[in-house]
Every structure is written in structure tokens, then in C-alpha cells.
C-alpha angles and dihedrals in degrees: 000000000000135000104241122109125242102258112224110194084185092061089035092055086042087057094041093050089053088057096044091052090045094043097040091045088048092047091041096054086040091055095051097048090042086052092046104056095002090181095060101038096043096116084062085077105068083052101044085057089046099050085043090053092047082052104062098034081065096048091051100042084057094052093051102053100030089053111040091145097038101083101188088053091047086050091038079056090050089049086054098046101048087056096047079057094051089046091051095053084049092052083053096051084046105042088051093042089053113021089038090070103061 
């Protein structure tokens, strides 16, 4: 026998769709207390974009590995990826433009 373990794209969604309700719940109240008193709340952004970009690599990572076969999903992956990547860059302007400052 090999060493490798059995993949279960069925445990592996259950876990995904966890993340994406816990991340999603945490940006979401972020974003509401960062648009309400945006000057008291200013260092949440950084974070909102961090968290996103968490999100969607996730997302894409999962798309990638659970549908090997399937090549719109594995696009669909790329595509995710390539905006966690963009989000992340945004999290690091951000997090220099408003956490530089203190």
C-alpha cells in the first residue's frame, strides 16, 4: 500500500464552507464597523482585504485540487487565485498607508 491518504471532496467542501461562513461573518462585521466611524475604525481595512484575500485563495486552492478534470473549475481556481493575489497586494498598500503612520 501506499502512503498516500483517501481524498474526500465531500469532507474537504464541508470544511471550505465552514471558512467561508466564519470569514465572510468576521469581514462582513468589520466592514460595517470600518463604514460607520471610518476614522476610528481605519486600521479594520488592512484586515478586511487580508481576510478577502484568504477567502478566495481558499477558494481557489479548493477548486484547483477537488476538480482536476473539470477545466472551467480549474480555471474558475486560477481566476481565484489570481485575485486573492491582487487582494493581497492591496492588504500590503494598505497596511503600509495606515499602519505605517503610527
Amino acid at each position: 500500500m501506499s502512503g498516500k491518504h483517501k481524498y474526500s471532496p465531500r469532507k474537504t467542501g464541508t470544511i471550505i464552507d465552514s471558512v467561508h461562513i466564519v470569514i465572510s461573518a468576521a469581514v462582513t462585521i468589520m466592514a460595517l464597523f470600518a463604514i460607520f466611524d471610518p476614522s476610528r475604525f481605519m486600521f479594520l481595512f488592512p484586515l478586511i482585504f487580508a481576510l478577502a484575500a484568504l477567502l478566495f485563495g481558499v477558494t481557489g486552492w479548493y477548486n484547483m485540487t477537488a476538480f482536476q478534470r473539470n477545466s472551467q473549475r480549474k480555471a474558475a481556481g486560477i481566476a481565484y487565485i489570481i485575485v486573492a493575489i491582487l487582494l493581497a497586494v492591496l492588504f500590503a498598500v494598505s497596511a503600509v498607508s495606515i499602519w505605517g503612520h503610527n
